[in-house]
C-alpha positions as CSV (number, residue, x, y, z in Angstrom):
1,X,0.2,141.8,178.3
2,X,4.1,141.9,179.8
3,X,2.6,143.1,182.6
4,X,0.2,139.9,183.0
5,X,3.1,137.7,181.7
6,X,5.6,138.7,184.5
7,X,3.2,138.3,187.0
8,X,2.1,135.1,186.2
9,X,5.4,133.6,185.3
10,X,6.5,135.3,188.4
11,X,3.8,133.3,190.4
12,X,4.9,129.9,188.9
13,X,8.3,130.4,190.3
14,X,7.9,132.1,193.9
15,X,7.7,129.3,195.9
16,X,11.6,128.4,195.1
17,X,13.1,130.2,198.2
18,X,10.5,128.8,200.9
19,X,8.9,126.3,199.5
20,X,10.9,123.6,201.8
21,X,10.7,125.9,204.7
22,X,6.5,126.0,204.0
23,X,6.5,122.1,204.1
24,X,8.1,122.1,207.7
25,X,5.2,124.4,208.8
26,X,2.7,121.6,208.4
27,X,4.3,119.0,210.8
28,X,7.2,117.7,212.7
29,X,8.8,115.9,209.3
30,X,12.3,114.6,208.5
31,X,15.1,116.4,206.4
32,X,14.6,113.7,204.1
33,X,11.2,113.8,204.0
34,X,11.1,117.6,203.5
35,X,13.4,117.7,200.8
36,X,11.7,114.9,198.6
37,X,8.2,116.7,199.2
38,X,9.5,120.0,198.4
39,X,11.3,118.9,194.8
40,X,7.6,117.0,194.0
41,X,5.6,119.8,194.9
42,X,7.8,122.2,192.8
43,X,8.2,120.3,190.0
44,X,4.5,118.5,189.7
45,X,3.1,122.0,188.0
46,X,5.6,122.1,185.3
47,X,4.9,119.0,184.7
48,X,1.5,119.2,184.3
49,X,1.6,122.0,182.5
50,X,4.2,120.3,180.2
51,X,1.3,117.8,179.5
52,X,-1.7,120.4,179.5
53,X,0.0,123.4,177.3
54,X,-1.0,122.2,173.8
55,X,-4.6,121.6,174.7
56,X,-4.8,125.2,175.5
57,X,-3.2,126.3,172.3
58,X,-5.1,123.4,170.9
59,X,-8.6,125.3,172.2
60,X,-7.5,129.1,171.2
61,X,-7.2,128.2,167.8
62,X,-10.5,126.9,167.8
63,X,-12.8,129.3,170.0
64,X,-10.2,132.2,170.4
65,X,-7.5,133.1,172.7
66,X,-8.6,135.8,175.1
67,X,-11.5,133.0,176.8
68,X,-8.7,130.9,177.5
69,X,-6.8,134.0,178.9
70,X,-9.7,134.2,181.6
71,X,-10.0,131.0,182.4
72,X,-6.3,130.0,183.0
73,X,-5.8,133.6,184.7
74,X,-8.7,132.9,187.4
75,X,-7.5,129.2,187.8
76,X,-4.3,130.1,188.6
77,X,-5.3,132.7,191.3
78,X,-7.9,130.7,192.6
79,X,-5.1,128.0,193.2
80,X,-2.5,130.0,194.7
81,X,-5.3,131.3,197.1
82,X,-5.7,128.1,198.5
83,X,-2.3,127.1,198.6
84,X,-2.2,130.0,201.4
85,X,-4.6,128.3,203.8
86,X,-3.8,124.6,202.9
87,X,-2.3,123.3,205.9
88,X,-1.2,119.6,204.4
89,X,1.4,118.6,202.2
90,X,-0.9,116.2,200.3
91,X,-3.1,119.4,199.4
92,X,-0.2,121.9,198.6
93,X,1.1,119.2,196.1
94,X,-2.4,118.7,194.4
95,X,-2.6,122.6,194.1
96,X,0.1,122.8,192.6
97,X,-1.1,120.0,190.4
98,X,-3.8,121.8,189.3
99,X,-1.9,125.3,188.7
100,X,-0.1,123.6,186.1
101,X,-3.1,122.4,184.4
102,X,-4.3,126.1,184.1
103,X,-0.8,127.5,183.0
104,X,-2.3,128.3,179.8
105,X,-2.2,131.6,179.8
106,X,1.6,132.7,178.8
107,X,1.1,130.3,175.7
108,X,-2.0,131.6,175.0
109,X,-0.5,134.9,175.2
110,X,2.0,134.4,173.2
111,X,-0.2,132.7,170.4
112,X,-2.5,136.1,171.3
113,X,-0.4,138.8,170.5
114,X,1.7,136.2,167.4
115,X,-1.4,136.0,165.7
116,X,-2.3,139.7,165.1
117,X,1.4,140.9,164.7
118,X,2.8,141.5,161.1
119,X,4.9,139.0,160.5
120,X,7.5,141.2,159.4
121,X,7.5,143.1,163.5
122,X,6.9,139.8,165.1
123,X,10.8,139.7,166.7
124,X,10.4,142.7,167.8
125,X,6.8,142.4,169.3
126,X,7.3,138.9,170.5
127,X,10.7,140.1,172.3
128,X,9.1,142.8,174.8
129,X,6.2,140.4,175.2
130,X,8.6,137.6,175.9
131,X,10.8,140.0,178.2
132,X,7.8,139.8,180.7
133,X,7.9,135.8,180.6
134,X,11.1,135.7,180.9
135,X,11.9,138.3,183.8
136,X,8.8,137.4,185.8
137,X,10.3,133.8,186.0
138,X,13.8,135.0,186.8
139,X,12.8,137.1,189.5
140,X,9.9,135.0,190.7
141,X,12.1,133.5,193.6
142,X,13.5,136.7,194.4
143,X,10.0,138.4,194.8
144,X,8.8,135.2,196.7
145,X,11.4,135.1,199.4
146,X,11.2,138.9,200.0
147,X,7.3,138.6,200.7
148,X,7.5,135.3,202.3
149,X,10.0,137.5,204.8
150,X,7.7,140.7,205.0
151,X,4.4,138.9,205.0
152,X,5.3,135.2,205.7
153,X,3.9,132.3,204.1
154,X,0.4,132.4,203.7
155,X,0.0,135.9,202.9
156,X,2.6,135.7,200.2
157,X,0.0,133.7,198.8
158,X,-2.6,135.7,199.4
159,X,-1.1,138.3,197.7
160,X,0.0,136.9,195.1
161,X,-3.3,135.4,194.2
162,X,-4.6,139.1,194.0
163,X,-2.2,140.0,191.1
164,X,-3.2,137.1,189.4
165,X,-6.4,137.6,189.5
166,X,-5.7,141.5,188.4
167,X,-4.1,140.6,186.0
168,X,-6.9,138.6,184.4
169,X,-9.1,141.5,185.0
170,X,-6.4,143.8,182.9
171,X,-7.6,141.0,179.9
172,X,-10.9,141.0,180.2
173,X,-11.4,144.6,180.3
174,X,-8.1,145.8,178.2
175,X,-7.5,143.1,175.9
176,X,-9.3,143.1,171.9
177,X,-8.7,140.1,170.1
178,X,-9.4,140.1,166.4
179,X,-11.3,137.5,165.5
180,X,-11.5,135.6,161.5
181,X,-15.0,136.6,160.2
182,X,-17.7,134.0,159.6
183,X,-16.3,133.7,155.7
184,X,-12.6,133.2,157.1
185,X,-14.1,130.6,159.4
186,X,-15.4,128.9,156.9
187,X,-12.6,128.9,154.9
188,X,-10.0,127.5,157.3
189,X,-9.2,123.8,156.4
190,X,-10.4,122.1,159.7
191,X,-7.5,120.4,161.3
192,X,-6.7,117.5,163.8
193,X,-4.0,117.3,166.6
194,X,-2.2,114.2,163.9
195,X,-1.8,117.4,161.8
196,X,-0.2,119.6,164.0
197,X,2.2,117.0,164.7
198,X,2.9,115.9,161.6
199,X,3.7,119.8,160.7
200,X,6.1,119.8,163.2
201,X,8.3,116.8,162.5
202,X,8.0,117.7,158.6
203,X,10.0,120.9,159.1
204,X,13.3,119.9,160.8
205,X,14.0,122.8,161.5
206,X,11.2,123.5,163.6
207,X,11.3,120.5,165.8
208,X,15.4,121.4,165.9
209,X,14.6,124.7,167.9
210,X,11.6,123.2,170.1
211,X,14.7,120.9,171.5
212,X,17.0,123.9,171.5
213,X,14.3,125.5,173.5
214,X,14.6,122.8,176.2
215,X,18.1,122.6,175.8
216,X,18.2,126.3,177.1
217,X,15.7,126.1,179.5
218,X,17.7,123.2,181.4
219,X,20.2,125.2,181.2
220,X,19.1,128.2,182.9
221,X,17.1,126.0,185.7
222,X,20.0,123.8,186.5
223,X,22.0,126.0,189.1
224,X,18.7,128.0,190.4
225,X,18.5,125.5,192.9
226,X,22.0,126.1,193.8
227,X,22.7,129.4,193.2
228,X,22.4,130.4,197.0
229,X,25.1,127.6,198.1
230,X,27.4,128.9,195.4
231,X,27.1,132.1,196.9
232,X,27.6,131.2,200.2
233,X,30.7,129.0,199.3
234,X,32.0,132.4,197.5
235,X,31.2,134.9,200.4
236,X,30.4,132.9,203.6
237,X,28.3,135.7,204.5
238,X,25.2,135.7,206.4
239,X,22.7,137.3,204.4
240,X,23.0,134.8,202.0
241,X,19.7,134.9,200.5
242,X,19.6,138.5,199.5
243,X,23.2,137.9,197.9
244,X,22.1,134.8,195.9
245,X,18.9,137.2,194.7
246,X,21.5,139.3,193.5
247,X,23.3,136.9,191.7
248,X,20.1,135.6,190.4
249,X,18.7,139.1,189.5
250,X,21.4,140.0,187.6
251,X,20.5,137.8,184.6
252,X,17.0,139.0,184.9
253,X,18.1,142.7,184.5
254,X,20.6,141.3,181.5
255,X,17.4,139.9,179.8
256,X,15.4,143.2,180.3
257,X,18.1,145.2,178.5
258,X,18.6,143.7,175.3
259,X,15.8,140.7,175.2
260,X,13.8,143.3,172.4
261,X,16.9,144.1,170.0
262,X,18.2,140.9,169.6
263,X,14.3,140.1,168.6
264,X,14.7,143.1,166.3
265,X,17.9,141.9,164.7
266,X,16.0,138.8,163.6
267,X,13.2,140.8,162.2
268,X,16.2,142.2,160.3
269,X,18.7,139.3,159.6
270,X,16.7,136.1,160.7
271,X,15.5,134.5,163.9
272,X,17.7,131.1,163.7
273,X,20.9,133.0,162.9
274,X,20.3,135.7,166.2
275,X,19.6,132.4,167.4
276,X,22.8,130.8,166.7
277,X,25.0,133.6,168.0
278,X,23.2,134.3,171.2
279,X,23.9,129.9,172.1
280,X,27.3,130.6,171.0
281,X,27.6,134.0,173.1
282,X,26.1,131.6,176.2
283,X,28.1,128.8,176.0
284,X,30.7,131.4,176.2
285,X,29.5,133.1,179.6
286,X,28.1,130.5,181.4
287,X,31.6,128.5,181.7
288,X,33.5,131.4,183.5
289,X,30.9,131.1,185.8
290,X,32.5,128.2,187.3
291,X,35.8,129.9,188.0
292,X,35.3,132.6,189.9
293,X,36.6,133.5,193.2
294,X,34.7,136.5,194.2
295,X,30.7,137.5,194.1
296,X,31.2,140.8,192.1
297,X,32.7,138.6,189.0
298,X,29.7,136.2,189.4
299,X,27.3,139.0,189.2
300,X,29.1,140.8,186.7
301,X,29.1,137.4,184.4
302,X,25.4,136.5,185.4
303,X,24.2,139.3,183.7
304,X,26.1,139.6,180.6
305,X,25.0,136.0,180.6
306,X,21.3,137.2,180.6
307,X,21.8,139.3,177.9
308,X,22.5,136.2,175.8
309,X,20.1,133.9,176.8
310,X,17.1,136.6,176.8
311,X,17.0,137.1,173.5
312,X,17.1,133.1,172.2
313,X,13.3,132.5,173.6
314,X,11.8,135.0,171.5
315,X,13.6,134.2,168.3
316,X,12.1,130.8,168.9
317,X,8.4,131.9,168.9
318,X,9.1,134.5,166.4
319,X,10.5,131.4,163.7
320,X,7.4,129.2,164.9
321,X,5.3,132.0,164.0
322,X,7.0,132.2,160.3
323,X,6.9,128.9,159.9
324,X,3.4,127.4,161.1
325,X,0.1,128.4,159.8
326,X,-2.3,130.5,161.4
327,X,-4.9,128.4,162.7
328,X,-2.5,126.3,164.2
329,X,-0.1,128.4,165.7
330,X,-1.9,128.4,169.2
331,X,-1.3,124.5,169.4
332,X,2.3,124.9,168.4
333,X,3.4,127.2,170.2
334,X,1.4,125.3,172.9
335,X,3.9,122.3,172.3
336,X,7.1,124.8,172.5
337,X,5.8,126.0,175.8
338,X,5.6,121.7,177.0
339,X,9.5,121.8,175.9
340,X,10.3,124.6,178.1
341,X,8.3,123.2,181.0
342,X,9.9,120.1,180.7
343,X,12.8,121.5,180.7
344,X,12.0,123.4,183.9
345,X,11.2,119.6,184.9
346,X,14.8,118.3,183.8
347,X,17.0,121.6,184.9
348,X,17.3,121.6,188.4
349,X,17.1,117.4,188.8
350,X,20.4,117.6,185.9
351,X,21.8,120.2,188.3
352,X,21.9,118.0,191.9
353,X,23.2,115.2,189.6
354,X,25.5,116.5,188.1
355,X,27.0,118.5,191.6
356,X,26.5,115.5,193.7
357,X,28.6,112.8,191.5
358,X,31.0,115.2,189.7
359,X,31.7,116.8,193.1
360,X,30.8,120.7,193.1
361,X,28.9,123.1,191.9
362,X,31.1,124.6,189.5
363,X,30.7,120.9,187.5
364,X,27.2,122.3,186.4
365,X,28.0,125.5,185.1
366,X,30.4,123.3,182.5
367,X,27.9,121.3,181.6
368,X,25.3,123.3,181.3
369,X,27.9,125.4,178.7
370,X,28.3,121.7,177.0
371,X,24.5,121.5,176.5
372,X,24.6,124.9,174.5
373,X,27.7,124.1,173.0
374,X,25.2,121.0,171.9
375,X,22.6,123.6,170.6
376,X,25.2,125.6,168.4
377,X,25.9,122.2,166.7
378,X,22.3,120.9,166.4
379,X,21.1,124.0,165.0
380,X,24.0,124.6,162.6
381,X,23.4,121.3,161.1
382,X,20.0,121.7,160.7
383,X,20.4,125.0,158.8
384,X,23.4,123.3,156.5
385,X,20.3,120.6,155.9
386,X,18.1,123.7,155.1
387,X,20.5,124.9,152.7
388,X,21.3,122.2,150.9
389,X,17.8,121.0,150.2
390,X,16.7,124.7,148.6
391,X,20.2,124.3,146.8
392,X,18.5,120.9,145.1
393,X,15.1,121.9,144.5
394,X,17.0,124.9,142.0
């Protein structure tokens, strides 16, 4: 399953280098008119998949998980596919539409692999699983404009579309999910969509860390979109794109090295707490960011930066897997996934503001440290709350 997950997250996110550069290919357009296309067709599938991920979960928890796997697997290679011979804007854009639509599968996944964990592992399962999310959307772009390069455009597609689709083979053919027997069926209390939500904004908690998750997830997509000019501003050299892949790898290979021991220390010590250090330990690295004057201290801070951040997304399924019930964890963990899409939404859009009216780059960098700075306090008050309830009901 990491395998599948970094493909597939990687697949969401390859476009970023070329996507503008793909648009121009279709016609003789404007500046303007490629740059407002390009940010609509990027941003259209996490927005539909922001809409679209609970169903999913909603679905799994009702005629298992693996089904869905296949389904959302073969959509999404069918629709890259297309995307390589589409040769309109208008067509790319409903592609992409419908891509998020079938981005079920790494919240399915998730929900998966969650639901036949021990809960006492589930940090520690969750975090290598997770490490495959994670690093395959981190290094999406990177693995995107190298093909685009090699292969160009459409056969980046192309090829693409073939992992995909092996991936969901890998599923069908590797994957065993345990299902409840007819008696366990029987005695699950059936439940409505008004449940799940309710669940959720009972435990305070909960909700508290579905908006942390969104929180980080602006966060870490509000430079990518400007990561390659604040390379070029640091170097001015001409093989800019392989330097900002650089820069941006770096936090992916910061996440691969410690994503499944700071899950492990939450088996250990508790997923909100690993939690709260790792957003203190990121507000921390992301604000140096802003002052540096060469590309090795960039690098060097990217990735210490990913070792922070790559362990707070699978604390987060980890706690949602303690705290809701089984037979409705696919639909919640379904809603966490709409927070981080949204987020994916929110992130780069923050990122232009926020460069274009406080006038540079580096003015992101500080706030993205002020919206985990935001986090720490958010989720400290929520466990004081926590506290002082269970101190009351003694």
């Amino acid at each position: 399953m990491w395998i599948c997950n970094f493909i597939i997250a990687a697949s969401m996110t390859m476009v970023t280098p070329f996507i503008s550069l793909y648009i121009e290919s279709f016609g003789d357009f404007s500046e303007e008119y490629v740059q407002r296309w390009a940010g609509l067709v990027f941003a259209v599938t996490f927005l539909s998949a922001f809409l679209f991920s609970p169903l999913w979960g909603k679905i799994g928890d009702k005629y298992g998980f693996k089904p869905i796997l296949l389904l959302t697997g073969y959509g999404i290679a069918a629709s890259v596919f297309v995307m390589g011979l589409v040769d309109n804007v208008m067509g790319l854009f409903l592609l992409r539409l419908f891509m998020g639509v079938v981005t079920g599968f790494i919240p399915t996944s998730i929900a998966l692999i969650s639901k036949q964990t021990p809960k006492e592992e589930a940090g520690k399962t969750l975090g290598t699983l997770q490490m495959g999310n994670v690093s395959g959307s981190l290094f999406g772009p990177l693995i995107g404009g190298m093909m685009a390069d090699s292969f160009g455009f459409e056969y980046t597609f192309i090829i693409t579309s073939i992992g995909v689709a092996i991936s969901a083979t890998l599923v069908l053919f590797g994957i065993r999910e345990i299902r409840p027997t007819e008696a366990e069926q029987r005695a699950i209390k059936p439940h409505t969509s008004k449940d799940v939500i309710k669940l959720i904004l009972n435990k305070k908690l909960l909700i508290m860390v579905m908006l942390i998750a969104l929180l980080i997830q602006i966060g870490n997509f509000s430079i990518q979109p400007l990561l390659a000019l604040y390379v070029s501003d640091l170097t001015g050299a001409a093989s800019v794109a392989f330097l900002s892949g650089l820069a941006f790898s770096a936090t992916g290979f910061g996440n691969l090295l410690l994503t499944r021991q700071w899950g492990k220390l939450g088996d250990s010590i508790g997923y909100e707490k690993v939690l709260l250090i790792l957003l203190v330990l990121a507000s921390i690295l992301i604000v140096p960011q802003a002052l540096v004057h060469e590309l090795w201290q960039l690098v060097l801070l990217r990735f210490l930066y990913g070792m922070a951040v790559g362990g707070m997304l699978p604390c987060i399924t980890a706690y949602i897997r303690m705290e809701a019930p089984l037979d409705m964890q696919g639909e919640v963990l379904g809603y966490n996934q709409s927070f981080r899409f949204l987020g994916n939404v929110v992130g780069p859009t923050l990122g232009g503001y926020v460069a274009g009216v406080f006038g540079g780059i580096s003015s992101v960098f500080y706030v993205t440290g002020g919206l985990f700075l935001l986090g720490v306090v958010l989720l400290w008050w929520s466990l004081k709350h926590k506290q002082e309830n269970l101190r009351e009901s003694y």
